[in-house]
MDAnalysis code that builds the backbone (N, CA, C; Angstrom):
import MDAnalysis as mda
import numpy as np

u = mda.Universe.empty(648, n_residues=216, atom_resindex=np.repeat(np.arange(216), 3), trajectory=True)
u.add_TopologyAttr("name", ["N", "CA", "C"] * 216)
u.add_TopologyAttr("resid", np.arange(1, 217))
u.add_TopologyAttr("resname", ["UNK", "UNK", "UNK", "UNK", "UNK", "UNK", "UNK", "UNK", "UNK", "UNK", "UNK", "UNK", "UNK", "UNK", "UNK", "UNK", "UNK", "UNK", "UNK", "UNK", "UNK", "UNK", "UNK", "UNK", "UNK", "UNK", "UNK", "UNK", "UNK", "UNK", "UNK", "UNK", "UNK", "UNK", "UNK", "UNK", "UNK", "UNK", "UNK", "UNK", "UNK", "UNK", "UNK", "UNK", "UNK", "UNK", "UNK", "UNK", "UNK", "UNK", "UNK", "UNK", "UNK", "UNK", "UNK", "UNK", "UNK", "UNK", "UNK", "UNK", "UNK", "UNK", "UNK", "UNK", "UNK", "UNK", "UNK", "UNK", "UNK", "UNK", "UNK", "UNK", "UNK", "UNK", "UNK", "UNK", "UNK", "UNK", "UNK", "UNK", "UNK", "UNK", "UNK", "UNK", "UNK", "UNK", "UNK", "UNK", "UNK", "UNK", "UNK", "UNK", "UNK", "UNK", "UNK", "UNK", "UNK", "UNK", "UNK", "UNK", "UNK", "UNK", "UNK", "UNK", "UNK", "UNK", "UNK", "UNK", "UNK", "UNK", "UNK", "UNK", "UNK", "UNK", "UNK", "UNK", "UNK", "UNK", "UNK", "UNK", "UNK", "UNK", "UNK", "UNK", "UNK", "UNK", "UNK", "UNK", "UNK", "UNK", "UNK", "UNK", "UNK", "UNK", "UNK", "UNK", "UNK", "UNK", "UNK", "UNK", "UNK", "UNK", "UNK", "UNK", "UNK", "UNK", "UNK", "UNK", "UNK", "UNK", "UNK", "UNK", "UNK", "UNK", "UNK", "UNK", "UNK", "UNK", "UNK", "UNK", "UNK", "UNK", "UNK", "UNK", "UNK", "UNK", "UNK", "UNK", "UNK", "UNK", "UNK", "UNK", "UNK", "UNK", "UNK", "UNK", "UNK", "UNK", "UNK", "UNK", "UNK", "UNK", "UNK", "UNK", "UNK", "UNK", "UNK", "UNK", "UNK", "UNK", "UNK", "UNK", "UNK", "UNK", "UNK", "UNK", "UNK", "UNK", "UNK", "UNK", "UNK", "UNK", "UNK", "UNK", "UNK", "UNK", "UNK", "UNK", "UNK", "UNK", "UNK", "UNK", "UNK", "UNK", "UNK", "UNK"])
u.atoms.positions = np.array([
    [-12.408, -13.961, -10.754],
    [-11.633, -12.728, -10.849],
    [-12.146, -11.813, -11.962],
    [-12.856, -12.428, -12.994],
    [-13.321, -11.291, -13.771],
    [-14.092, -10.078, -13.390],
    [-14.847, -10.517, -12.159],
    [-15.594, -9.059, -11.850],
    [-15.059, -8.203, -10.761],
    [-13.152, -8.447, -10.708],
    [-12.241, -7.225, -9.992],
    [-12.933, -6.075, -10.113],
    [-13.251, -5.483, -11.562],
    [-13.393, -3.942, -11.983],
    [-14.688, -3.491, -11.086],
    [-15.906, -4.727, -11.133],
    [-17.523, -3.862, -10.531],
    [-16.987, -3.656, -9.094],
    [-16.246, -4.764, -8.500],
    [-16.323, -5.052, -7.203],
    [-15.024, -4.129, -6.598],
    [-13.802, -3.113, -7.447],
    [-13.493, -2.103, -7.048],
    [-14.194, -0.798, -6.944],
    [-14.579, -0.897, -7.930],
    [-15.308, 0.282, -7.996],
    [-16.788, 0.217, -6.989],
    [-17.190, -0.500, -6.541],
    [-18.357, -0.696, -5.504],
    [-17.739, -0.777, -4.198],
    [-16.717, -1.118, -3.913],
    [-16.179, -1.301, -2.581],
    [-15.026, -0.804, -2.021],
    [-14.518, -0.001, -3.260],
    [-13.528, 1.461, -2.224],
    [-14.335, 2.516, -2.427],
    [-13.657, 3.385, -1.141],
    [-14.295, 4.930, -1.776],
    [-13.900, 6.130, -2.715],
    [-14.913, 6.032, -2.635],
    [-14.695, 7.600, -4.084],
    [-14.291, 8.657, -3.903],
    [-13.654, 8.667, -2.786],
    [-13.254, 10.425, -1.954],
    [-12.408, 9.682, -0.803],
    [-11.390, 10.396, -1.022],
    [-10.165, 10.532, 0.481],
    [-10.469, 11.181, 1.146],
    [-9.927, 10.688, 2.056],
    [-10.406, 11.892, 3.620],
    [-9.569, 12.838, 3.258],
    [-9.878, 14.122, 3.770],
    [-9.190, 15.337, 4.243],
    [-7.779, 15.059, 4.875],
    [-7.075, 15.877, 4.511],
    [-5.630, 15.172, 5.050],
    [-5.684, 16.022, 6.746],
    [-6.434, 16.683, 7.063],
    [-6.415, 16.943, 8.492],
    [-7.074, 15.655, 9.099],
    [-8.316, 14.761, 8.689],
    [-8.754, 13.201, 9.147],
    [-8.089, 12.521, 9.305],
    [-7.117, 12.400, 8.255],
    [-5.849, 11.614, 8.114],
    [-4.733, 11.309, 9.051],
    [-4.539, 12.744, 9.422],
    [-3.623, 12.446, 10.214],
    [-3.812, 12.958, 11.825],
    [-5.386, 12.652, 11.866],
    [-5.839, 13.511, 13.087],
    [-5.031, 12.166, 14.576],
    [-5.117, 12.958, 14.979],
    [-4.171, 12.080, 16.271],
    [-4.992, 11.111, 17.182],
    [-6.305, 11.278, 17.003],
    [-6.907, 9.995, 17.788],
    [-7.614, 8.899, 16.606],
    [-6.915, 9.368, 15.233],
    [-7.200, 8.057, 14.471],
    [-8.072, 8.252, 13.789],
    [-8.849, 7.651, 12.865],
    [-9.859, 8.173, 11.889],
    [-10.851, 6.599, 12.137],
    [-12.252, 6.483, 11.233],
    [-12.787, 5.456, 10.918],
    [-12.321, 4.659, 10.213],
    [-11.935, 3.042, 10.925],
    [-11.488, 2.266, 9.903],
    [-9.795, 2.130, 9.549],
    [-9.892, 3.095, 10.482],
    [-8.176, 2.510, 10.280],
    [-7.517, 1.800, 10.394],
    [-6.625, 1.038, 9.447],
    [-5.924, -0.148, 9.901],
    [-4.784, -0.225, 10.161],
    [-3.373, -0.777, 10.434],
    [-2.287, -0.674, 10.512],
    [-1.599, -1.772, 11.119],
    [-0.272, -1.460, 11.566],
    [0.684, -2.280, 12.418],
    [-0.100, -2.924, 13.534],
    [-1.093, -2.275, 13.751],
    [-1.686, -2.558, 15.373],
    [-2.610, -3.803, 14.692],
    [-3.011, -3.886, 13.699],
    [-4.094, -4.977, 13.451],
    [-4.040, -6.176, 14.285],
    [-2.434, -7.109, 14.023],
    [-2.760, -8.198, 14.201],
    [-1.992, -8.315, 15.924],
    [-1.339, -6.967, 16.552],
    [-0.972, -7.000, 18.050],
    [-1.322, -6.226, 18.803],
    [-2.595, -7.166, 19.094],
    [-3.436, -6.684, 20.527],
    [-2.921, -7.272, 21.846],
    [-3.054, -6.477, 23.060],
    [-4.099, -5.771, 23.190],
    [-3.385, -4.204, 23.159],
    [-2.056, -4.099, 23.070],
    [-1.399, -2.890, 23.224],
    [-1.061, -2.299, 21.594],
    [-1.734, -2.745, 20.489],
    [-2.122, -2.102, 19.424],
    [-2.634, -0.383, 19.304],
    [-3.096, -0.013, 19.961],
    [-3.541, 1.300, 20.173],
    [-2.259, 2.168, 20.100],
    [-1.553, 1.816, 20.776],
    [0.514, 2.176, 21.352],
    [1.165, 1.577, 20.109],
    [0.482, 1.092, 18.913],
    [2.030, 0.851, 18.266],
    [2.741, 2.068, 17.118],
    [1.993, 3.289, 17.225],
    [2.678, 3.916, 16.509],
    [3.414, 4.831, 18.692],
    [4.659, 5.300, 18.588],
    [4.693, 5.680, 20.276],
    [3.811, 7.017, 19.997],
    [3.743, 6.720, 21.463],
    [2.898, 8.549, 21.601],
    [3.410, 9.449, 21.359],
    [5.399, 9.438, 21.662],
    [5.994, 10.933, 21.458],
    [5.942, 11.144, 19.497],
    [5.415, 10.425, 19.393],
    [5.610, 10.442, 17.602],
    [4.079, 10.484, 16.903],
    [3.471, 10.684, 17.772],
    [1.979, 10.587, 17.526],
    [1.764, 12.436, 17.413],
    [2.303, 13.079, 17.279],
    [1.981, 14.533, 16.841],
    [2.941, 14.637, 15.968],
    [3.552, 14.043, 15.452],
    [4.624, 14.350, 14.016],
    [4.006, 13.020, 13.019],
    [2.884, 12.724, 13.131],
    [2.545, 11.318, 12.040],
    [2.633, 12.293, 10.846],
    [2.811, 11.566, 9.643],
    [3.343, 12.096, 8.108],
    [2.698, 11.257, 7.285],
    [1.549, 12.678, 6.428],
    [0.856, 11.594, 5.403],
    [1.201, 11.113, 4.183],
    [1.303, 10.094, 3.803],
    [1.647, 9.499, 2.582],
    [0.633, 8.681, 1.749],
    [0.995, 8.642, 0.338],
    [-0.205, 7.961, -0.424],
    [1.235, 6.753, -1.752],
    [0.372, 5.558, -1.333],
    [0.639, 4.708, -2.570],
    [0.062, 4.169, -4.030],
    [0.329, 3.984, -4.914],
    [-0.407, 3.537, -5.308],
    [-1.252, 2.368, -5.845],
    [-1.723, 1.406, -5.577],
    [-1.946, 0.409, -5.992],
    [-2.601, 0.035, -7.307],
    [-1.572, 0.006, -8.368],
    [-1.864, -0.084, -9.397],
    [-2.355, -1.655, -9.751],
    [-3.786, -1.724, -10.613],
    [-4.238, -3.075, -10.750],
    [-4.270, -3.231, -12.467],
    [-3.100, -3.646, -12.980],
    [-2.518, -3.896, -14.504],
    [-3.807, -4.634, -15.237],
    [-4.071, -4.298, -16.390],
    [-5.670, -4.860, -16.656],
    [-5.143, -5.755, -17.735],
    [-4.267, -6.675, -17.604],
    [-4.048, -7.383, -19.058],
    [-5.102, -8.688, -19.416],
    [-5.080, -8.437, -20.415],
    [-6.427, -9.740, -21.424],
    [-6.149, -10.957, -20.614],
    [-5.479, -11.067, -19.860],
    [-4.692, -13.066, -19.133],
    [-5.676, -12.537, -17.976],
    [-5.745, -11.467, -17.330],
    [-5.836, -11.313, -15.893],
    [-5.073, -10.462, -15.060],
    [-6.003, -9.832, -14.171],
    [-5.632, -7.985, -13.791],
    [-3.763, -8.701, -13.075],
    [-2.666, -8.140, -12.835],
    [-1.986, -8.219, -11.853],
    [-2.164, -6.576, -11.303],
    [-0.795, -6.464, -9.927],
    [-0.920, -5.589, -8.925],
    [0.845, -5.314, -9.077],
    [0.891, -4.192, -9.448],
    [2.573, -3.526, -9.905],
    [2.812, -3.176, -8.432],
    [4.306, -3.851, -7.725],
    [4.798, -3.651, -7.076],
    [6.586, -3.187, -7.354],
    [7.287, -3.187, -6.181],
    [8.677, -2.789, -6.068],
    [9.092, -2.811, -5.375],
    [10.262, -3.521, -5.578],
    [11.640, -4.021, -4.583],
    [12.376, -2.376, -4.106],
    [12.481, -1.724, -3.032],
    [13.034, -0.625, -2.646],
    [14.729, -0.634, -2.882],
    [15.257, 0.152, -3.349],
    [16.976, 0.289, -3.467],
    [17.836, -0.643, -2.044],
    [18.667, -1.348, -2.628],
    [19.625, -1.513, -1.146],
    [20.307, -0.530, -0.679],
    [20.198, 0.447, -1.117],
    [21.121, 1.693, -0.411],
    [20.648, 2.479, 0.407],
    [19.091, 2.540, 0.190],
    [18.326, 3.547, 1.243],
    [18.090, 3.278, 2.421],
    [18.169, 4.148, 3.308],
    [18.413, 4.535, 5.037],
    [17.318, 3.527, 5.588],
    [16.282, 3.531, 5.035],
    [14.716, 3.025, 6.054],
    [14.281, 1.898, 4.847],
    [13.843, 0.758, 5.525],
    [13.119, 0.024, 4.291],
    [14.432, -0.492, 3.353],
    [14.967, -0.588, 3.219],
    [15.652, -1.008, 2.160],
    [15.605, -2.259, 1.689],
    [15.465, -2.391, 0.715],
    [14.916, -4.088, 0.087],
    [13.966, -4.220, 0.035],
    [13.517, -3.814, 0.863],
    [11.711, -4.693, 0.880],
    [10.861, -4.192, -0.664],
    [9.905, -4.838, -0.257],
    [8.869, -4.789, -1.671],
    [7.749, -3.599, -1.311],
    [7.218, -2.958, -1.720],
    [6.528, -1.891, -1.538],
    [5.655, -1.470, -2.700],
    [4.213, -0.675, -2.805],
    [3.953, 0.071, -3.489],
    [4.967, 1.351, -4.027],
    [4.813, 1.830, -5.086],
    [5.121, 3.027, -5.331],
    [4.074, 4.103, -4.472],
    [5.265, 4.578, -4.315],
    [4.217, 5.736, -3.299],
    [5.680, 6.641, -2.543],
    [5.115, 7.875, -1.891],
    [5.551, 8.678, -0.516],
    [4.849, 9.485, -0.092],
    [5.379, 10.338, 0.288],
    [5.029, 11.550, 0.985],
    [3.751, 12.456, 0.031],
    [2.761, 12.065, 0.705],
    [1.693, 13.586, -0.121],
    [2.111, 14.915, 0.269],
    [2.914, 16.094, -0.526],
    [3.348, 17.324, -0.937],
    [2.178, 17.976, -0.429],
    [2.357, 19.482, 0.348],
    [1.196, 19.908, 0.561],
    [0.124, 20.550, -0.272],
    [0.774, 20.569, -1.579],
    [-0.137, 21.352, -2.714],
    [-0.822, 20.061, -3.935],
    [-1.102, 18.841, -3.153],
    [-1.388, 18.228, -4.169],
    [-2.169, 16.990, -3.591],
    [-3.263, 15.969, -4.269],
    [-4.071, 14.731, -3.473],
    [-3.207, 13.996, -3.389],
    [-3.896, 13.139, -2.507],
    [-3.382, 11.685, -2.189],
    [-2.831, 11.072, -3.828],
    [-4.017, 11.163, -4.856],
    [-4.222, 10.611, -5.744],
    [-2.835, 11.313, -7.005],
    [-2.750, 12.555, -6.747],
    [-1.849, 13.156, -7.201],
    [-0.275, 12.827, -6.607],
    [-0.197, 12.376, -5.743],
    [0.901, 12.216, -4.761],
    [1.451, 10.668, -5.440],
    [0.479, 9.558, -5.853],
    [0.748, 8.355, -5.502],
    [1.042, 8.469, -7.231],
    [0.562, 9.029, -8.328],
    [0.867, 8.657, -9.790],
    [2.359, 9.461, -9.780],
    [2.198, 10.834, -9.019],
    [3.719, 11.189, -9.398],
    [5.104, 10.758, -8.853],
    [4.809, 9.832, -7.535],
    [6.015, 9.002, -7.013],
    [5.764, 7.381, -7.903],
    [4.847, 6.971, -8.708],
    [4.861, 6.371, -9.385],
    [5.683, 6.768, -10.593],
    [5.663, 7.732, -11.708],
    [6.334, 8.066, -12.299],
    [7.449, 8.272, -11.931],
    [7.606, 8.957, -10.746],
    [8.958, 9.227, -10.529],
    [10.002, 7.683, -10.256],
    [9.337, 6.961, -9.511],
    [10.217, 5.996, -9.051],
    [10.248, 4.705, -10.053],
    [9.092, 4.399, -11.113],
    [9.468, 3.298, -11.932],
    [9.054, 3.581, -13.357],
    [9.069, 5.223, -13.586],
    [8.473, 5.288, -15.163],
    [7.304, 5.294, -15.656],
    [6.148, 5.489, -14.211],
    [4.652, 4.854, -15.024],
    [3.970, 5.993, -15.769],
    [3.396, 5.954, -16.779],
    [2.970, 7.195, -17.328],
    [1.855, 7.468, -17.000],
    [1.735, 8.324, -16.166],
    [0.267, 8.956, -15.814],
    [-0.858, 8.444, -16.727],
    [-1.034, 8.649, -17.819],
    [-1.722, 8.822, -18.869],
    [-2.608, 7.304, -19.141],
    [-1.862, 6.338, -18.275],
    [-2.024, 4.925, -18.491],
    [-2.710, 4.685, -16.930],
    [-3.032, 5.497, -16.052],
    [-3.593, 5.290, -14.870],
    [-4.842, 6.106, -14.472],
    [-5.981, 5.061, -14.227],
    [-7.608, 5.689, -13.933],
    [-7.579, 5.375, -12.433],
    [-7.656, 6.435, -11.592],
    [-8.230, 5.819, -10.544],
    [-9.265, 5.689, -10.191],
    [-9.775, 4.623, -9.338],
    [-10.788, 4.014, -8.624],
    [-10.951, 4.335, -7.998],
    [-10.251, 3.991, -6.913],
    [-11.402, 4.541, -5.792],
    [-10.090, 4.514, -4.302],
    [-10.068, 4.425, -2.940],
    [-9.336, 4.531, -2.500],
    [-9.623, 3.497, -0.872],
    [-8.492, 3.026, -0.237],
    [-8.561, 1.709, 0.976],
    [-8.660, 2.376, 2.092],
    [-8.666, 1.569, 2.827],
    [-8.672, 2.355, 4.177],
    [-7.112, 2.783, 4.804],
    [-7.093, 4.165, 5.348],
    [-5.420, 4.546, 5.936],
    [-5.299, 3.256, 6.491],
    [-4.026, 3.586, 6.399],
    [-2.735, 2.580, 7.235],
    [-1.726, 2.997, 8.090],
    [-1.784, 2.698, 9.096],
    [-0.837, 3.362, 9.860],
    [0.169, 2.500, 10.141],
    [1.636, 3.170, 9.986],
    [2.966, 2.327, 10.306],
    [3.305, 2.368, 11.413],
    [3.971, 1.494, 12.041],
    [4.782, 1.653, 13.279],
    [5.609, 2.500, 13.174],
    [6.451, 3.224, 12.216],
    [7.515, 5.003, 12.157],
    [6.638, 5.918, 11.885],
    [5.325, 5.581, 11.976],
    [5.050, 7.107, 12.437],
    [4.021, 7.548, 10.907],
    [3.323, 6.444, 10.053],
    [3.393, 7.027, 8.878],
    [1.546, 7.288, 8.456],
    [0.832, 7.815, 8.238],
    [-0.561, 7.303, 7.644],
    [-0.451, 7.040, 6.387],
    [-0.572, 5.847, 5.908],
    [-0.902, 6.115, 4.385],
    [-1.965, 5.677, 3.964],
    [-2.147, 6.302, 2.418],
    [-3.862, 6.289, 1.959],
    [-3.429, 5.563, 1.130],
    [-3.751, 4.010, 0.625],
    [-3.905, 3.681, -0.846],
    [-4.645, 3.752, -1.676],
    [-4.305, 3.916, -2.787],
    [-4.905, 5.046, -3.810],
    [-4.652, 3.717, -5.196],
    [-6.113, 3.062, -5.419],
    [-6.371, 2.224, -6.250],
    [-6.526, 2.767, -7.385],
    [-6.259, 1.894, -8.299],
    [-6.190, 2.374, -10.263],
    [-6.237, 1.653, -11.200],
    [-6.613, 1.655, -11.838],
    [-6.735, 0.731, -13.047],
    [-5.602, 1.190, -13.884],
    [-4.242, 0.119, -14.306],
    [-3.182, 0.562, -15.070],
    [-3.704, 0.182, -16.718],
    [-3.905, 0.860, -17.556],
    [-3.592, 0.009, -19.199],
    [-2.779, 0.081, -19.478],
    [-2.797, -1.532, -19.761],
    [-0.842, -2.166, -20.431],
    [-0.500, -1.287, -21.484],
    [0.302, -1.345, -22.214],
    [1.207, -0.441, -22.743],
    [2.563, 0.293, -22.510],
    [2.544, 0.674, -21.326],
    [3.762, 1.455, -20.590],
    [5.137, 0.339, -20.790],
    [5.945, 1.362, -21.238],
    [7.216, 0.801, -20.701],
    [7.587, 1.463, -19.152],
    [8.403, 1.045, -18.551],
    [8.696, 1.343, -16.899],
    [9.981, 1.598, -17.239],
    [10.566, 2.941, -16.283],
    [12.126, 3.276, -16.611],
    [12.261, 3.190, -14.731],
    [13.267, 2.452, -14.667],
    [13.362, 2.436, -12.834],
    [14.365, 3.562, -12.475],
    [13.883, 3.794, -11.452],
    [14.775, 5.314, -10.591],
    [15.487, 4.233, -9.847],
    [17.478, 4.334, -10.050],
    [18.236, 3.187, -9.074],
    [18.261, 4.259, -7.996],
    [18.096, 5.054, -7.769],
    [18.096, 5.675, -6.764],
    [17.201, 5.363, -5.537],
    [15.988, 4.964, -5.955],
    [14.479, 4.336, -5.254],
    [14.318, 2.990, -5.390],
    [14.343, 2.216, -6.439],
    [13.724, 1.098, -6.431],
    [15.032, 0.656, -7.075],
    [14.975, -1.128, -6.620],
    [16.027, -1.960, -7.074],
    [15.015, -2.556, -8.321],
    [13.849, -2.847, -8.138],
    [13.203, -3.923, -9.669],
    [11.652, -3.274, -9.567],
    [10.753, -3.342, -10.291],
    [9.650, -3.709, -10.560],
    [8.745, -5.019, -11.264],
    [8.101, -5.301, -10.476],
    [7.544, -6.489, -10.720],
    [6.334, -6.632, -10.665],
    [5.083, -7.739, -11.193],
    [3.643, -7.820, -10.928],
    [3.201, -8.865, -10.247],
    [2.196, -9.052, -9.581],
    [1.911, -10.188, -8.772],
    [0.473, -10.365, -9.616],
    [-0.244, -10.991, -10.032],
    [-1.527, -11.599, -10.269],
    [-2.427, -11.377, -8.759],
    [-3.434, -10.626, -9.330],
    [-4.541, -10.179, -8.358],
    [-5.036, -11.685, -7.455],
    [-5.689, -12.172, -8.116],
    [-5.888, -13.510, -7.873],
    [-4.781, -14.105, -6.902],
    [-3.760, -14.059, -6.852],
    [-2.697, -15.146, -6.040],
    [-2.820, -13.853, -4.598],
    [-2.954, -12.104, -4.745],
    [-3.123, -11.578, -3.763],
    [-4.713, -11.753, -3.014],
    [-5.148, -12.302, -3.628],
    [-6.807, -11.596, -3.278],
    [-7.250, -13.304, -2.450],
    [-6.302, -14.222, -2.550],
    [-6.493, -15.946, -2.112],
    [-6.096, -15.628, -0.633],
    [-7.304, -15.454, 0.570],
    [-6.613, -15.479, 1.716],
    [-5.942, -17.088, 2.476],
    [-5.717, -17.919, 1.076],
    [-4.893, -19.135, 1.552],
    [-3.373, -18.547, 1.311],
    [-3.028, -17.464, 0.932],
    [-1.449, -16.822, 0.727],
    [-1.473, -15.841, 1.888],
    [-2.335, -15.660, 2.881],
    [-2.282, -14.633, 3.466],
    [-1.714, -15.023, 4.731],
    [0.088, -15.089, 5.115],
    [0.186, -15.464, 6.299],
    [0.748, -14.755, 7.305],
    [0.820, -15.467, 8.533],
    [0.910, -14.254, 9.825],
    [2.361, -15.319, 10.507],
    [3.557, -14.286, 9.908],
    [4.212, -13.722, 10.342],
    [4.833, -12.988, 11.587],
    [6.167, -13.141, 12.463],
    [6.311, -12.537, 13.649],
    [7.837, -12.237, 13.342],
    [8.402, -11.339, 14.363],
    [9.460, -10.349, 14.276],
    [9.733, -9.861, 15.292],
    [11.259, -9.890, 16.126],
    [11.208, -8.843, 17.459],
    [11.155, -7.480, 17.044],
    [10.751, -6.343, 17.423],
    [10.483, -4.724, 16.845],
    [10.818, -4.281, 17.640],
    [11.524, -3.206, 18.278],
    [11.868, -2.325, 19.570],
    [11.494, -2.938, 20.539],
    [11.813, -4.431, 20.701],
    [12.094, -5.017, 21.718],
    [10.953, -5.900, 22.357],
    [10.342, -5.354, 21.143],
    [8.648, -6.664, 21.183],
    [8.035, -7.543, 19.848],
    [7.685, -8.552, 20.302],
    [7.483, -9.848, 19.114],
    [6.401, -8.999, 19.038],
    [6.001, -8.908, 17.327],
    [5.184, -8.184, 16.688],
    [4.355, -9.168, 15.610],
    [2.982, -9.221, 15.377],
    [3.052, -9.803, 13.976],
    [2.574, -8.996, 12.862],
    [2.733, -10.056, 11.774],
    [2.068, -9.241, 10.494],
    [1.859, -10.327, 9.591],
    [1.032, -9.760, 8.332],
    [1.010, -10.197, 7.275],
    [2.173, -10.299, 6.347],
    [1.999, -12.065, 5.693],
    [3.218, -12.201, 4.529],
    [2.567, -12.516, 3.219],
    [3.166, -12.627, 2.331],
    [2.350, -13.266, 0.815],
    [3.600, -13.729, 0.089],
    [4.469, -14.245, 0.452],
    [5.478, -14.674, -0.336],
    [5.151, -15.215, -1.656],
    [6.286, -14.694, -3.091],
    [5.546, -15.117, -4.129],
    [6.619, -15.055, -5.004],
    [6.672, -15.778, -5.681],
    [7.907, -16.093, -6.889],
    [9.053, -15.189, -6.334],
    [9.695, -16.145, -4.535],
    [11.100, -15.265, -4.404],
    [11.222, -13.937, -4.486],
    [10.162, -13.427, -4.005],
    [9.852, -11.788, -3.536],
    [8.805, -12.153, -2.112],
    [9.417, -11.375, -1.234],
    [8.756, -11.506, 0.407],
    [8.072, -10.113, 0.361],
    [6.870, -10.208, 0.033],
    [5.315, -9.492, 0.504],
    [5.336, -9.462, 2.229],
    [4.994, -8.348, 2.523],
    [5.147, -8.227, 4.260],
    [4.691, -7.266, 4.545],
    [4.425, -6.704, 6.339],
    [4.514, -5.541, 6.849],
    [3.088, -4.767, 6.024],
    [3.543, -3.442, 6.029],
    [2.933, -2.726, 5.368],
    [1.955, -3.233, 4.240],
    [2.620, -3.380, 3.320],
    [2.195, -3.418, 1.922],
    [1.774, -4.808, 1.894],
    [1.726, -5.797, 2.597],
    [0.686, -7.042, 2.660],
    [-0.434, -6.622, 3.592],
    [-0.141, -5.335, 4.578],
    [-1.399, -5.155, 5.533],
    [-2.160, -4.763, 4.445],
    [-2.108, -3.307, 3.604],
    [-2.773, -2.766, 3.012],
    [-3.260, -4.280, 2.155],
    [-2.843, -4.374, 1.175],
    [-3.847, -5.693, 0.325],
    [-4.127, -7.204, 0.933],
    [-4.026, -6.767, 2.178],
    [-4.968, -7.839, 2.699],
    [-6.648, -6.776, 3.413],
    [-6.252, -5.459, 3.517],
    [-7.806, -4.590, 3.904],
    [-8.411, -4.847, 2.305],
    [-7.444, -4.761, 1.094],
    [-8.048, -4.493, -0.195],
    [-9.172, -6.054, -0.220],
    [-8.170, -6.727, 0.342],
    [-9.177, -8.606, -0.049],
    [-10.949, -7.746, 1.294],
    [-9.850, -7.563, 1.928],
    [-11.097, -7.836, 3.001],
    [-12.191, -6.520, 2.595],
    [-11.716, -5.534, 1.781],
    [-13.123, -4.691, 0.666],
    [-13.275, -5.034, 0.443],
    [-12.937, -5.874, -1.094],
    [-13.006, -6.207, -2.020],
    [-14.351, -7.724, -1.877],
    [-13.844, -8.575, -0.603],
    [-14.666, -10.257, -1.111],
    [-15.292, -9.845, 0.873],
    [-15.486, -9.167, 2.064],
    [-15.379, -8.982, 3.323],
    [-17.213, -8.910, 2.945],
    [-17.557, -9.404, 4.470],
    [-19.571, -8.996, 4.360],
    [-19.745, -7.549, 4.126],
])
């Protein structure tokens, strides 16, 4: 694990797509998503009538650089909110139309758990992700330096917490998961880890990060 830093910086990219690529409707290079692990009707898992309203969003995947060993700052979502609620997630939403991916993902970071800009370099960036509601998102990698205190928004997030890069980056934690979804068994990625359930989304995305990061 010590050489996280060469092997981010060598194996994401250095430039986001254009947010017209992003959210172009027959898909971009490399895209990954909900559809990964349910073929053969993967192509269909975002629906078609929702395939001209897709909505771009950026997270951020912050990689905490402490002297022990990098972790990966995540968050438990509020129990009160409409969509998602509970689950564990990057900080992240909606990219604003006057601002990057990269700009999008530090200021719903600040906004939702306190992180201070000032303490975040980014790297480089994963491949989109596409959700089954309809969503593209870009993750938007960074190098955090410790220091920060975190103030949580109860409005957004119920906790913040870190996972050790290493326990994400072991595809012996990487498991596949199933679920009925609008009326079809679906699967996905899990990473369960100290009584926090890693899933869905945000285990797809850092399981593309393993598969940059250590992939031929």
């Amino acid at each position: 694990m010590k050489e996280y830093k060469s092997r981010i910086l060598a194996r994401t990219d250095r430039e986001p797509p254009p947010l017209a690529a992003l959210l172009a409707p027959e898909g971009m290079p490399r895209l990954r998503g909900d559809h990964d692990l349910n073929p053969p009707d993967g192509n269909v898992w975002v629906e078609p009538e929702e395939r001209g309203t897709l909505r771009a969003a950026a997270v951020l995947v912050g990689v905490i650089e402490h002297a022990h060993g990098p972790n990966i700052l995540l968050t438990r979502r509020a129990d009160h909110l409409g969509t998602h609620s509970g689950q564990v997630a990057f900080p992240g939403g909606k990219i604003e139309p006057d601002e990057t991916a990269a700009e999008a993902a530090i200021r719903e970071a600040e906004e939702e758990v306190g992180l201070d800009p000032a303490h975040v370099e980014v790297a480089g960036y994963l491949d989109a992700y596409e959700t089954g509601t309809g969503f593209r998102i870009l993750p938007v990698v960074a190098f955090v330096r410790p220091g920060f205190t975190l103030t949580i928004s109860p409005d957004e997030v119920a906790e913040a917490f870190e996972v050790p890069l290493d326990f994400l980056m072991n595809p012996g934690n990487h498991q596949r998961h199933s679920a009925v979804w609008r009326g079809r068994r679906r699967e996905y990625y899990a990473m369960p880890y100290n009584g926090h359930y890693i899933w869905g989304a945000t285990a797809g995305m850092l399981k593309n990060m393993y598969d940059r990061l250590y992939g031929d």
